[in-house]
PyMOL Python script that loads the backbone (N, CA, C, O; Angstrom):
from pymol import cmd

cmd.read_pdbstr("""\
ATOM      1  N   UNK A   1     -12.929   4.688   5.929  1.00  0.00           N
ATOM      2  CA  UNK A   1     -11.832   4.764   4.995  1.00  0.00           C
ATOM      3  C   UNK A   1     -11.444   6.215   4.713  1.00  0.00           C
ATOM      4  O   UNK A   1     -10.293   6.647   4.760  1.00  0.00           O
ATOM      5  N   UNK A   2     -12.782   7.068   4.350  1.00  0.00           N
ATOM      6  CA  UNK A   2     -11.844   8.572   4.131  1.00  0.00           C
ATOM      7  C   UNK A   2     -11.639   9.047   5.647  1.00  0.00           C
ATOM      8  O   UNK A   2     -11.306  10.232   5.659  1.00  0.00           O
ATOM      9  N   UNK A   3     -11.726   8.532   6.836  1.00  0.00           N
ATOM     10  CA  UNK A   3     -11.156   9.587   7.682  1.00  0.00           C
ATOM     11  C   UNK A   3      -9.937   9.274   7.525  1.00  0.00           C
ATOM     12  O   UNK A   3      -9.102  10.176   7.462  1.00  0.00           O
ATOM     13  N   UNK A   4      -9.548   7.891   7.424  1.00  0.00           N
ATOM     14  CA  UNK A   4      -7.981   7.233   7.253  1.00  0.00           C
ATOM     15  C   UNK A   4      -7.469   8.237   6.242  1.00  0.00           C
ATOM     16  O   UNK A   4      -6.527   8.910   6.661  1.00  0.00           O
ATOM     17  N   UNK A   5      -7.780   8.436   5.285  1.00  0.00           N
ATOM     18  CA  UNK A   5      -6.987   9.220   4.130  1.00  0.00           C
ATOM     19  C   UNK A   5      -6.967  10.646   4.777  1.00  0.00           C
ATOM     20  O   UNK A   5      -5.899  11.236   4.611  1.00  0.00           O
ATOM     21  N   UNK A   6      -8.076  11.426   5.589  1.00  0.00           N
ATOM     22  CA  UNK A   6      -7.757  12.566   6.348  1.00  0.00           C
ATOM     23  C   UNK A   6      -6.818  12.268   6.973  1.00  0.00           C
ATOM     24  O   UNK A   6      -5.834  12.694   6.367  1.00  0.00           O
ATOM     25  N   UNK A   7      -6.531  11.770   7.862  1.00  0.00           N
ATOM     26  CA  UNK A   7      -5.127  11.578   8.799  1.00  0.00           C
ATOM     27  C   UNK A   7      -4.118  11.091   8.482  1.00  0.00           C
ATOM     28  O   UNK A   7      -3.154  10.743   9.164  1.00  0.00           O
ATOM     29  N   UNK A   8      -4.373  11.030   7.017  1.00  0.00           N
ATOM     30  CA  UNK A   8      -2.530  10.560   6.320  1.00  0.00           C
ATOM     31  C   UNK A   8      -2.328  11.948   5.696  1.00  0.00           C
ATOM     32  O   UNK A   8      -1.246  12.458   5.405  1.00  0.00           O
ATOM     33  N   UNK A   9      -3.239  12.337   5.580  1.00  0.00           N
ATOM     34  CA  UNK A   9      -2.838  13.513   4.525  1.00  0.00           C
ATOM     35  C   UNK A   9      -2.577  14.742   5.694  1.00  0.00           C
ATOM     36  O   UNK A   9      -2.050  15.776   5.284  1.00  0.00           O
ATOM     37  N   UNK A  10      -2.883  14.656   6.921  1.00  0.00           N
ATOM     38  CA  UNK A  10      -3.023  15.625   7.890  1.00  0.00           C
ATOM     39  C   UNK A  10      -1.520  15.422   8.691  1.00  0.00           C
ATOM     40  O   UNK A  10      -1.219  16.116   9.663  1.00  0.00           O
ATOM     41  N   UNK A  11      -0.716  14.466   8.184  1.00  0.00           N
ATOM     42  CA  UNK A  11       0.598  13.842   9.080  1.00  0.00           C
ATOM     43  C   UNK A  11       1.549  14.769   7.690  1.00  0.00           C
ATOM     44  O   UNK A  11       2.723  14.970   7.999  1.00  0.00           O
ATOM     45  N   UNK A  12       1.195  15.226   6.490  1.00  0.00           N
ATOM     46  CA  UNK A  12       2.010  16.189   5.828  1.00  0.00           C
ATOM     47  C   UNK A  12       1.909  17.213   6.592  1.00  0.00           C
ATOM     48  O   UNK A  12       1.124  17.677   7.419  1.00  0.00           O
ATOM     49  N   UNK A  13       3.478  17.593   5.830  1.00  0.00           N
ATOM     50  CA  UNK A  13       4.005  19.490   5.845  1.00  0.00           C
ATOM     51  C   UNK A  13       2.657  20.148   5.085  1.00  0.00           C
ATOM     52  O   UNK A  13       2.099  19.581   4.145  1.00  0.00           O
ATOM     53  N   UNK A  14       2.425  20.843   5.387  1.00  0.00           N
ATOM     54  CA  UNK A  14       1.310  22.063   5.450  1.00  0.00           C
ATOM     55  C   UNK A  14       1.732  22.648   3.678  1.00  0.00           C
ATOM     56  O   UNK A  14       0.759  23.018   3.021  1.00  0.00           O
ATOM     57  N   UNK A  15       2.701  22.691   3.197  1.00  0.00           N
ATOM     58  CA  UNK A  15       3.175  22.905   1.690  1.00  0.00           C
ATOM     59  C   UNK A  15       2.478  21.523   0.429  1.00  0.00           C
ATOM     60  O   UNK A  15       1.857  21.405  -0.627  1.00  0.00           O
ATOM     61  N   UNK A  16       3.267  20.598   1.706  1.00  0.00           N
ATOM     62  CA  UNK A  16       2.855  19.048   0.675  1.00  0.00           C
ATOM     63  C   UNK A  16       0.960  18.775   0.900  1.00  0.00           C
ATOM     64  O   UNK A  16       0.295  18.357  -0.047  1.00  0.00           O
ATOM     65  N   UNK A  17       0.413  19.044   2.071  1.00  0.00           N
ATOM     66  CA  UNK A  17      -0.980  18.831   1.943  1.00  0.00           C
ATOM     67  C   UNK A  17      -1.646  19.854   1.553  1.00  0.00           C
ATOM     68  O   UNK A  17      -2.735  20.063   2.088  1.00  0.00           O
ATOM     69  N   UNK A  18      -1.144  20.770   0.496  1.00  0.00           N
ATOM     70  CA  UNK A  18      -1.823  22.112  -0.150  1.00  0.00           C
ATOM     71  C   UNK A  18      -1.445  21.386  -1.483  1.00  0.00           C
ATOM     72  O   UNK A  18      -2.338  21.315  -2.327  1.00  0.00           O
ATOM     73  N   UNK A  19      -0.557  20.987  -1.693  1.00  0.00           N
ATOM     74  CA  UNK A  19      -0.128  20.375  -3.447  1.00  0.00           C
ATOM     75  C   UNK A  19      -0.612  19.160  -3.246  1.00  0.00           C
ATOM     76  O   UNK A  19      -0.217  18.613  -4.275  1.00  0.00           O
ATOM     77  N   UNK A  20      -1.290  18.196  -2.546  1.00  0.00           N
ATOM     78  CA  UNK A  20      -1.954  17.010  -2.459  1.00  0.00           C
ATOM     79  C   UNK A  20      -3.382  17.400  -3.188  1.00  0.00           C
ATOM     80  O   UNK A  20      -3.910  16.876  -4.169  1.00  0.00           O
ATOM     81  N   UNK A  21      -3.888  18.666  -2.248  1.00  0.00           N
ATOM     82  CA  UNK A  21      -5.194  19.040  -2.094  1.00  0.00           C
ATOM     83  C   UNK A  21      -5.500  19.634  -3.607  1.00  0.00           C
ATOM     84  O   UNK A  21      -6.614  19.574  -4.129  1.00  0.00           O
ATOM     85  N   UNK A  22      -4.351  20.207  -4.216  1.00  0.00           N
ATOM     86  CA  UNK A  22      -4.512  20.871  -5.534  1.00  0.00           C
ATOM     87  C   UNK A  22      -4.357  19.810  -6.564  1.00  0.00           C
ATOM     88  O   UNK A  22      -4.765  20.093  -7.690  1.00  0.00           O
ATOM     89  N   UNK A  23      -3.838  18.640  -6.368  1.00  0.00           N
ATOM     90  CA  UNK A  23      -3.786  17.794  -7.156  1.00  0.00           C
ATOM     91  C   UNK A  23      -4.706  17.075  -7.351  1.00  0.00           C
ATOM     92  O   UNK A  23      -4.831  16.548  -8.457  1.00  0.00           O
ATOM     93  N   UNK A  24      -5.582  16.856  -6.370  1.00  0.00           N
ATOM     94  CA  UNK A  24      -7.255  16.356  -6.255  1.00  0.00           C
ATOM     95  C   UNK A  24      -7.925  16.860  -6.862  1.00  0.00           C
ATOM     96  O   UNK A  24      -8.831  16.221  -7.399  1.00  0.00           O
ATOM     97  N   UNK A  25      -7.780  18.419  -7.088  1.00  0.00           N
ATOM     98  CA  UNK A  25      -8.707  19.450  -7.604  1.00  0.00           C
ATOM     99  C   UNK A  25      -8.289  19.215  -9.438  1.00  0.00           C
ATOM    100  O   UNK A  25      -9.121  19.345 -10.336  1.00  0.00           O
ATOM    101  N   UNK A  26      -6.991  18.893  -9.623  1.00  0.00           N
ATOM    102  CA  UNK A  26      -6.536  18.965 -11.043  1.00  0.00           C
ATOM    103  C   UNK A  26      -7.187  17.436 -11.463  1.00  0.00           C
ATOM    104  O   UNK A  26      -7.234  17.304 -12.686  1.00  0.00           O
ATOM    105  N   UNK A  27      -7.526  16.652 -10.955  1.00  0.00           N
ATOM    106  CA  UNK A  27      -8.000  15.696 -11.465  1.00  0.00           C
ATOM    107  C   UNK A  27      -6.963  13.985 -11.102  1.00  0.00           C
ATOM    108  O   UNK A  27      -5.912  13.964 -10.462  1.00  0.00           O
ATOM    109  N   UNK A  28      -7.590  12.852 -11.666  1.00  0.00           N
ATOM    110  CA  UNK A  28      -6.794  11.976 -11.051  1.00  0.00           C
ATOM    111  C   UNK A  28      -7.249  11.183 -12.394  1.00  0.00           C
ATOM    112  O   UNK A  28      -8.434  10.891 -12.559  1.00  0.00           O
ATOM    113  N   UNK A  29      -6.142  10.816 -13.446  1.00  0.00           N
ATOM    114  CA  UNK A  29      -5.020  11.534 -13.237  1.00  0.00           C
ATOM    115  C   UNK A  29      -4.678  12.859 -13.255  1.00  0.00           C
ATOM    116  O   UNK A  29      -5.687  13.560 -13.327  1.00  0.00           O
ATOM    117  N   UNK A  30      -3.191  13.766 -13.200  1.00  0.00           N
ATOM    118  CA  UNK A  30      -2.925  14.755 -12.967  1.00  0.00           C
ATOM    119  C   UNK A  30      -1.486  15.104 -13.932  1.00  0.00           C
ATOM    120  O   UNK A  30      -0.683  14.299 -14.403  1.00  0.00           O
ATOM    121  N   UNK A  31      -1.493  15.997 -13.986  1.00  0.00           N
ATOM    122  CA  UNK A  31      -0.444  16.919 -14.467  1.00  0.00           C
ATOM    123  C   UNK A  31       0.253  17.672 -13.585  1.00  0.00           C
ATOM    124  O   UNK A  31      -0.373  18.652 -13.181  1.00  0.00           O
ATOM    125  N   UNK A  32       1.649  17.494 -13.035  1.00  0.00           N
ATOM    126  CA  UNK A  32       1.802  18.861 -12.157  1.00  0.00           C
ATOM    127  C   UNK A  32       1.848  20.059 -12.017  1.00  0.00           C
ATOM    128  O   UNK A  32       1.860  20.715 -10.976  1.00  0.00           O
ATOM    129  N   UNK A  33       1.889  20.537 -13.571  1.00  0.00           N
ATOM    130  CA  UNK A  33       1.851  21.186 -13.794  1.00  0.00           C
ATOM    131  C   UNK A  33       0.404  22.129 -14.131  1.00  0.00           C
ATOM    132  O   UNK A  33       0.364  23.247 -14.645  1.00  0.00           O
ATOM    133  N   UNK A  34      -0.723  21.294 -13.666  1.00  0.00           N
ATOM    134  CA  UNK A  34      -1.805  22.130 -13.640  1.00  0.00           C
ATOM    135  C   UNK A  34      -1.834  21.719 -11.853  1.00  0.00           C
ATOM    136  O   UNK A  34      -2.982  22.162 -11.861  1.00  0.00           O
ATOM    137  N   UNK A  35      -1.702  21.452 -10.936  1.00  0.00           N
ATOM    138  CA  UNK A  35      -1.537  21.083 -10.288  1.00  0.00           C
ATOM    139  C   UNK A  35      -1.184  22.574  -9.598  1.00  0.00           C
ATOM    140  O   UNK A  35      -1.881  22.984  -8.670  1.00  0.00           O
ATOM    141  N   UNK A  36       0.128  23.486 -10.196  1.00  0.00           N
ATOM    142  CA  UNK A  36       0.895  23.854  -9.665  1.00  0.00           C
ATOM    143  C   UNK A  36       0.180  25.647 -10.427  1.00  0.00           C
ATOM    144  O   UNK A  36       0.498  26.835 -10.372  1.00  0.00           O
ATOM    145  N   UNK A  37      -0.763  24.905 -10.988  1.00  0.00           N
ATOM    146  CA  UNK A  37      -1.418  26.515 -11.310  1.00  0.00           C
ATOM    147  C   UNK A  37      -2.840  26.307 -10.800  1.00  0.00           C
ATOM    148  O   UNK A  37      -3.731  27.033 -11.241  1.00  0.00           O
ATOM    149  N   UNK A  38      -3.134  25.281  -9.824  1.00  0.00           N
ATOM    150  CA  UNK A  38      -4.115  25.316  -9.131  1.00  0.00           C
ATOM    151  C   UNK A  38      -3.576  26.224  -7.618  1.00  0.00           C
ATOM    152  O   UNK A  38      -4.122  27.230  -7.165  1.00  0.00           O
ATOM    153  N   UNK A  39      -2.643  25.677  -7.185  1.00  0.00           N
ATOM    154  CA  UNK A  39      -1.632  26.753  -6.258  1.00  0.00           C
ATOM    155  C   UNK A  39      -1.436  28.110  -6.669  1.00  0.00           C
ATOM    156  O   UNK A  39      -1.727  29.042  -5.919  1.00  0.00           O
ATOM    157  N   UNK A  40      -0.849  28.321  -8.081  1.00  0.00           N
ATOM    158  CA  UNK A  40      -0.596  29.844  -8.154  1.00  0.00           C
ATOM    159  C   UNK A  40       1.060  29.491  -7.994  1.00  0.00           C
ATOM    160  O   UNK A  40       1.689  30.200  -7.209  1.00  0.00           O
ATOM    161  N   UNK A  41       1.680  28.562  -8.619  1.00  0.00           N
ATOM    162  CA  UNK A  41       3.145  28.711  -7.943  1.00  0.00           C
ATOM    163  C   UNK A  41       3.800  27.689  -9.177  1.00  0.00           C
ATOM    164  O   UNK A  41       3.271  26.840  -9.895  1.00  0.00           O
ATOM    165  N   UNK A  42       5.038  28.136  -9.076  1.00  0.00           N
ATOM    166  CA  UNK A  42       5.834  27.867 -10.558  1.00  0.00           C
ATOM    167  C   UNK A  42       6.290  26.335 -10.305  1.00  0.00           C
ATOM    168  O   UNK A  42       6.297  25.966  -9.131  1.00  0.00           O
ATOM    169  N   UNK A  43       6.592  25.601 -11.102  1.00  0.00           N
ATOM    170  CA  UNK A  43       5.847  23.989 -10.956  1.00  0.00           C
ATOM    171  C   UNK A  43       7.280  23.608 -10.679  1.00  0.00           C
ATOM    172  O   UNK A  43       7.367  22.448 -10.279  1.00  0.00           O
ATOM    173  N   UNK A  44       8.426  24.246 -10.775  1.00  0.00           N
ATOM    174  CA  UNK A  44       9.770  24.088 -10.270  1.00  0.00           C
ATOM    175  C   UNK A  44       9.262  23.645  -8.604  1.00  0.00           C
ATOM    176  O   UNK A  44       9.274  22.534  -8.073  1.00  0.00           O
ATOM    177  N   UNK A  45       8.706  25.362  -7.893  1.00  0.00           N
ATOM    178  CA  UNK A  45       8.119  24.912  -6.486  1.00  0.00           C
ATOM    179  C   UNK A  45       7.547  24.265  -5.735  1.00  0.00           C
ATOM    180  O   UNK A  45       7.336  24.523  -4.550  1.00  0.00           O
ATOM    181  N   UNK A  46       7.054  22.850  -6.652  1.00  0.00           N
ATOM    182  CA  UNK A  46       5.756  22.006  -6.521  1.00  0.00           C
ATOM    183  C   UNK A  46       6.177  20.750  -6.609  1.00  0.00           C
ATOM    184  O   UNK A  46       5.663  19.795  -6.027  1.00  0.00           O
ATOM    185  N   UNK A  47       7.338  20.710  -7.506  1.00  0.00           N
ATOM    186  CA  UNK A  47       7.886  19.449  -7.679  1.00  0.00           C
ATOM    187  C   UNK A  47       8.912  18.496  -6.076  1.00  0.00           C
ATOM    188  O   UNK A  47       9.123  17.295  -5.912  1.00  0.00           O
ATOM    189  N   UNK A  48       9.251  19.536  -5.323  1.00  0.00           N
ATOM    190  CA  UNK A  48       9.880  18.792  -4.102  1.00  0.00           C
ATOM    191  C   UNK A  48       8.644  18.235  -3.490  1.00  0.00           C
ATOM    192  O   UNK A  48       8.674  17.010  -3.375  1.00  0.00           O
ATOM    193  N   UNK A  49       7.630  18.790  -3.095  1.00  0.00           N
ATOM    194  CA  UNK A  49       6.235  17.994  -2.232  1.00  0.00           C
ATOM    195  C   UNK A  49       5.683  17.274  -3.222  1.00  0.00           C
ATOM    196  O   UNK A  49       5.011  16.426  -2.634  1.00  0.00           O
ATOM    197  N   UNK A  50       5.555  17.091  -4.539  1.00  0.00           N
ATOM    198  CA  UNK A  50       5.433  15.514  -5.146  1.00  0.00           C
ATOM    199  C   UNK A  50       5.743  14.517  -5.354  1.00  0.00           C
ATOM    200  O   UNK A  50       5.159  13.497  -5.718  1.00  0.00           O
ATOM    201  N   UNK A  51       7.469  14.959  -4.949  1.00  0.00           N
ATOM    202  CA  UNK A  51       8.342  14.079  -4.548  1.00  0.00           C
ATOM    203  C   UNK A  51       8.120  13.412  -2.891  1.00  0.00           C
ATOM    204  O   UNK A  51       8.541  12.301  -2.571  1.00  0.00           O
ATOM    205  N   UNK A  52       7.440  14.266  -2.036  1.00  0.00           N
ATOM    206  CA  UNK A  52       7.594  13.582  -1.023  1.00  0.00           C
ATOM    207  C   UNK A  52       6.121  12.830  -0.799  1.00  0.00           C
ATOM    208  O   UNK A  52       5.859  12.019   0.089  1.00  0.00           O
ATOM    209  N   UNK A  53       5.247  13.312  -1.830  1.00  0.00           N
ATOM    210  CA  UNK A  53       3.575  12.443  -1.536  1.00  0.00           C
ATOM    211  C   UNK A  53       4.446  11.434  -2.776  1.00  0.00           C
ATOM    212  O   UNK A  53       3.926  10.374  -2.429  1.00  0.00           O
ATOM    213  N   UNK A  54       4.975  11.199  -3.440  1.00  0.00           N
ATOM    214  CA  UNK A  54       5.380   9.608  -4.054  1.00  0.00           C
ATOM    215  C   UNK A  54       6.191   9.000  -3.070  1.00  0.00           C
ATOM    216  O   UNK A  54       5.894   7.809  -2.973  1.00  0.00           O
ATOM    217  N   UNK A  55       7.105   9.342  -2.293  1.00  0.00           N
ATOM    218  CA  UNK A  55       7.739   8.727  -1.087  1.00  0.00           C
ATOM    219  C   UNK A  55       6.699   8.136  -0.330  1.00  0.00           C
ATOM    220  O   UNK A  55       6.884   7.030   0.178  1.00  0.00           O
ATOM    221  N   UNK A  56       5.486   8.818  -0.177  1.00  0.00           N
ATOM    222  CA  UNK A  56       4.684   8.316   0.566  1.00  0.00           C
ATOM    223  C   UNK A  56       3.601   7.264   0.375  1.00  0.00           C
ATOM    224  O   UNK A  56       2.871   6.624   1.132  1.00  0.00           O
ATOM    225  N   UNK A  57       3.801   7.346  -1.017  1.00  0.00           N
ATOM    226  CA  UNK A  57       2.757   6.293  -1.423  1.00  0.00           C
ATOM    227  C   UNK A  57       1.475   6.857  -1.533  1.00  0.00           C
ATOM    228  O   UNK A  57       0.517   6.123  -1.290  1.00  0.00           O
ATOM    229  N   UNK A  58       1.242   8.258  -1.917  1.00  0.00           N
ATOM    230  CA  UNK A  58      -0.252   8.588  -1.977  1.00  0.00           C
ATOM    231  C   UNK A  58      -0.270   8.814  -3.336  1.00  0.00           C
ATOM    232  O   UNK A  58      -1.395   8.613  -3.794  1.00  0.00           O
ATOM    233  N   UNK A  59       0.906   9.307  -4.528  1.00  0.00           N
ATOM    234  CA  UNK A  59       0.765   9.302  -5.491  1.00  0.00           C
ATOM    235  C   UNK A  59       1.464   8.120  -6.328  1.00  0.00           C
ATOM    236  O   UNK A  59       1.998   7.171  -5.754  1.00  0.00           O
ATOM    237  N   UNK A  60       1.432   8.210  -7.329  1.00  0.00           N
ATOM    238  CA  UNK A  60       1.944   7.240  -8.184  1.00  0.00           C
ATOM    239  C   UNK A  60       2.538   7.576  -9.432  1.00  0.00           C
ATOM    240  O   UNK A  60       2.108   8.680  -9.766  1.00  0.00           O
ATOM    241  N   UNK A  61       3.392   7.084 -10.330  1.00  0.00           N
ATOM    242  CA  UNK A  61       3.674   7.484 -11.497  1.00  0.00           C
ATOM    243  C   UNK A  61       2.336   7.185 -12.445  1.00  0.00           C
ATOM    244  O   UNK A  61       1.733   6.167 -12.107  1.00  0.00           O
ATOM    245  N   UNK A  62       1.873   7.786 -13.383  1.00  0.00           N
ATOM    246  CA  UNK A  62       0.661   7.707 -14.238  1.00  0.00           C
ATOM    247  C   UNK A  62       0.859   6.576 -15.897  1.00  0.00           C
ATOM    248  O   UNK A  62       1.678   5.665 -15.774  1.00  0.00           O
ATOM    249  N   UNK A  63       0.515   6.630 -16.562  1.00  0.00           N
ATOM    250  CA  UNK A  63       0.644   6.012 -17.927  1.00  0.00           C
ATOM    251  C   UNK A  63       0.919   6.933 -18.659  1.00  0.00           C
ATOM    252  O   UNK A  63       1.635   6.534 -19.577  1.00  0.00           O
ATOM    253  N   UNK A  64       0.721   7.899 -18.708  1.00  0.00           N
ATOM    254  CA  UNK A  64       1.048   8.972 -19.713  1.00  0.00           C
ATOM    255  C   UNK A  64       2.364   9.896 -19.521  1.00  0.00           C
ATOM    256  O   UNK A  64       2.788   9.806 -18.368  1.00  0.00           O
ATOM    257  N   UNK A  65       3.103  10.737 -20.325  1.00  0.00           N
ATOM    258  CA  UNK A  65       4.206  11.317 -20.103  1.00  0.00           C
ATOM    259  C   UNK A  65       3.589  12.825 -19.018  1.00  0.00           C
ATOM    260  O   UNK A  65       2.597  13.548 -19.116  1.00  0.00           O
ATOM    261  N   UNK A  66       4.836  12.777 -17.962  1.00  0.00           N
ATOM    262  CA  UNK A  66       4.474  13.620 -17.206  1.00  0.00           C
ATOM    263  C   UNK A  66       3.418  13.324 -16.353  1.00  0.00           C
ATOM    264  O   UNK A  66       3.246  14.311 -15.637  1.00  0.00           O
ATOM    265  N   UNK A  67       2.320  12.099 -15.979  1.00  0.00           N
ATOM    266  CA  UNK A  67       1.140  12.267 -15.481  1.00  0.00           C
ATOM    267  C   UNK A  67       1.745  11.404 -14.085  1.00  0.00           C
ATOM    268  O   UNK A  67       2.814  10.821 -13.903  1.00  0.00           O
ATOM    269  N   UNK A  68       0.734  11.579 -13.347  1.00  0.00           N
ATOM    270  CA  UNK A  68       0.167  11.009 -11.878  1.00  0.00           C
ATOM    271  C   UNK A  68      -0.367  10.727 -11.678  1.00  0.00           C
ATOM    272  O   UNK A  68      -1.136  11.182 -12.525  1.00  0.00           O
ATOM    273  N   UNK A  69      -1.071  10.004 -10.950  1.00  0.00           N
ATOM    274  CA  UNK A  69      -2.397   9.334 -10.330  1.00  0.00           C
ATOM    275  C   UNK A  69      -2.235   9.213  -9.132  1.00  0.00           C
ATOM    276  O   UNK A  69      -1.084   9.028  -8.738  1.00  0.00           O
ATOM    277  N   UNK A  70      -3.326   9.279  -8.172  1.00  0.00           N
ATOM    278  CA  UNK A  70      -3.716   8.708  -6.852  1.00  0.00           C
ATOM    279  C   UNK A  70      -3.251   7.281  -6.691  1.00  0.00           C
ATOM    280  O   UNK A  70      -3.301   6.502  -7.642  1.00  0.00           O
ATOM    281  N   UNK A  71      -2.888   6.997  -5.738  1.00  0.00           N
ATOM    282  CA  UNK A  71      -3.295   5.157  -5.020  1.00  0.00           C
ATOM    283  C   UNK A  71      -4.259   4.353  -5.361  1.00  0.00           C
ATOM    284  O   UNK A  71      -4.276   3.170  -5.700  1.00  0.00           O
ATOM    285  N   UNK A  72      -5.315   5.403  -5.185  1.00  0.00           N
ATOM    286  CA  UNK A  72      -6.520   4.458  -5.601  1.00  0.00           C
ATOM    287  C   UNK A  72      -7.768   5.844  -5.805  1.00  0.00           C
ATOM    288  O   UNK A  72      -7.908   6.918  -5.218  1.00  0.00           O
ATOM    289  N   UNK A  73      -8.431   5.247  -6.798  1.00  0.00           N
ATOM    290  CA  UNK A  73      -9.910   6.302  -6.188  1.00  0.00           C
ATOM    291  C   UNK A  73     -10.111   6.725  -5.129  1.00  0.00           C
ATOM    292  O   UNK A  73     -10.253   7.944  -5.040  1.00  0.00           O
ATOM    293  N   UNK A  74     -10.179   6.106  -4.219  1.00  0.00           N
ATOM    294  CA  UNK A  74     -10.397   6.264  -2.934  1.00  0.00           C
ATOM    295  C   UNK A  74     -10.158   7.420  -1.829  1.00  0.00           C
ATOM    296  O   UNK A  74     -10.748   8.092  -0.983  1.00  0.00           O
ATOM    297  N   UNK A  75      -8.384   7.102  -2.649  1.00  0.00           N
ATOM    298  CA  UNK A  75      -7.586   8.607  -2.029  1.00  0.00           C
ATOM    299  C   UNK A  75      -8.093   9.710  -2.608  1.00  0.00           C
ATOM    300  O   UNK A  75      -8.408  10.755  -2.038  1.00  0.00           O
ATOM    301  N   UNK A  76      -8.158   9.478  -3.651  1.00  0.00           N
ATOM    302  CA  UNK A  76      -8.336  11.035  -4.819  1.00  0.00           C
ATOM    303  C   UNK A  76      -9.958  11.779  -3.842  1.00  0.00           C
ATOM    304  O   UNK A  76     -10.097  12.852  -3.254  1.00  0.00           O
ATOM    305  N   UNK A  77     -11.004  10.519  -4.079  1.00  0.00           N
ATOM    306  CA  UNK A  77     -11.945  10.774  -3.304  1.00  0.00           C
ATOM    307  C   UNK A  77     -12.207  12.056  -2.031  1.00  0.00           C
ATOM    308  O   UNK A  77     -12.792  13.139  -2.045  1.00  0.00           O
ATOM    309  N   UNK A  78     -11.324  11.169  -0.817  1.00  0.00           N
ATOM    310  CA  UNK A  78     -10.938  11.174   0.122  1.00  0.00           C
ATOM    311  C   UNK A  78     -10.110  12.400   0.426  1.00  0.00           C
ATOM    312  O   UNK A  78     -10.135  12.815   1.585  1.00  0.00           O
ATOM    313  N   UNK A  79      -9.384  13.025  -0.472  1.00  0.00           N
ATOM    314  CA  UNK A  79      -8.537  14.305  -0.214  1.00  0.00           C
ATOM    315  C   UNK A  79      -9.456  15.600  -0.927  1.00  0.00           C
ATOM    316  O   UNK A  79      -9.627  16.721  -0.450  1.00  0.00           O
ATOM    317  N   UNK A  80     -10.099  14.929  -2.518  1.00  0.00           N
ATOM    318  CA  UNK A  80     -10.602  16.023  -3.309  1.00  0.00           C
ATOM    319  C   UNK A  80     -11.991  16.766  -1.913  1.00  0.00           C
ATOM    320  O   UNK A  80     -12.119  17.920  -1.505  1.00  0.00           O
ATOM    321  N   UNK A  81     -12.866  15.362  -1.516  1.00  0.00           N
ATOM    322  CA  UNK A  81     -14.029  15.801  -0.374  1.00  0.00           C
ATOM    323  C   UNK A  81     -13.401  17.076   0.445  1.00  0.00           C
ATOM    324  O   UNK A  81     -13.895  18.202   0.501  1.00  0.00           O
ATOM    325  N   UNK A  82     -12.410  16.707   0.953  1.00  0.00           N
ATOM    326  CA  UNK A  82     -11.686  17.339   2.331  1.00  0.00           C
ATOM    327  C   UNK A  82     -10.959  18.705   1.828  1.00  0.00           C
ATOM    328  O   UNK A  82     -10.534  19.509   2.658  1.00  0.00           O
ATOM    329  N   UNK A  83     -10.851  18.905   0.584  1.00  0.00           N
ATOM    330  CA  UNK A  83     -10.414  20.378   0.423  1.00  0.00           C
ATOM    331  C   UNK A  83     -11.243  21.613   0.353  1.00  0.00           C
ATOM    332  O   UNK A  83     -12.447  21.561   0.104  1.00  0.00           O
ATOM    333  N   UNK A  84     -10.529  22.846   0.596  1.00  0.00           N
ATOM    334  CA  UNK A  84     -11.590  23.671   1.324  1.00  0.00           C
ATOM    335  C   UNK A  84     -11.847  24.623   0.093  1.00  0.00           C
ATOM    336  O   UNK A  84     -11.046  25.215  -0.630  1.00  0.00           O
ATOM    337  N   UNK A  85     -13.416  24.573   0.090  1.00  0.00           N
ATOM    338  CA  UNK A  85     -14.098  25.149  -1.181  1.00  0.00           C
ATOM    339  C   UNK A  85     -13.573  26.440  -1.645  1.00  0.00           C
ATOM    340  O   UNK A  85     -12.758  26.996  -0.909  1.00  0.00           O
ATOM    341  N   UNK A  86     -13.870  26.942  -2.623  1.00  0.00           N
ATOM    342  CA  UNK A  86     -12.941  28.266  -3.191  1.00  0.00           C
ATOM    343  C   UNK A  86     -11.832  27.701  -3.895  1.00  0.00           C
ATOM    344  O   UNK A  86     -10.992  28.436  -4.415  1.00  0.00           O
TER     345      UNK A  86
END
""", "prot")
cmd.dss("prot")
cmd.show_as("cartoon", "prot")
cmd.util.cbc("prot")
cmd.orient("prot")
């Protein structure tokens, strides 16, 4: 199952699987806006590749105002493992 989530997340733009990977790191659920200071980048810049991981079905709208969530644990799992330490 997580290699499956490696190779969905590896079929993103190189921008959108850095704001996937930072969004794992911000927690699940998420804020994009910590999300987007896990990057280092103004959350204006962050918001087109969250738009395209919800196109994709890896994120989701959250319960709370402003929040996100993963698909499932699984993903969050599955992407947070696979990001590169530091």
């Amino acid at each position: 199952m997580l290699a499956a989530i490696g190779e969905e997340s590896a079929s993103l733009g190189e921008g959108t699987r850095e704001v996937l990977r930072a969004a794992a790191i911000a927690g699940d659920p998420f804020h994009p806006g910590l999300a987007a200071v896990v990057v280092a980048v103004p959350e204006s810049d962050l918001l087109p590749h969250v738009d395209e991981l919800l196109r994709r079905g890896l994120v989701r709208v959250g319960e709370g105002p402003r929040q996100l969530q993963f698909r499932h644990p699984i993903v969050w799992r599955g992407v947070y493992e696979g990001a590169p330490v530091g």
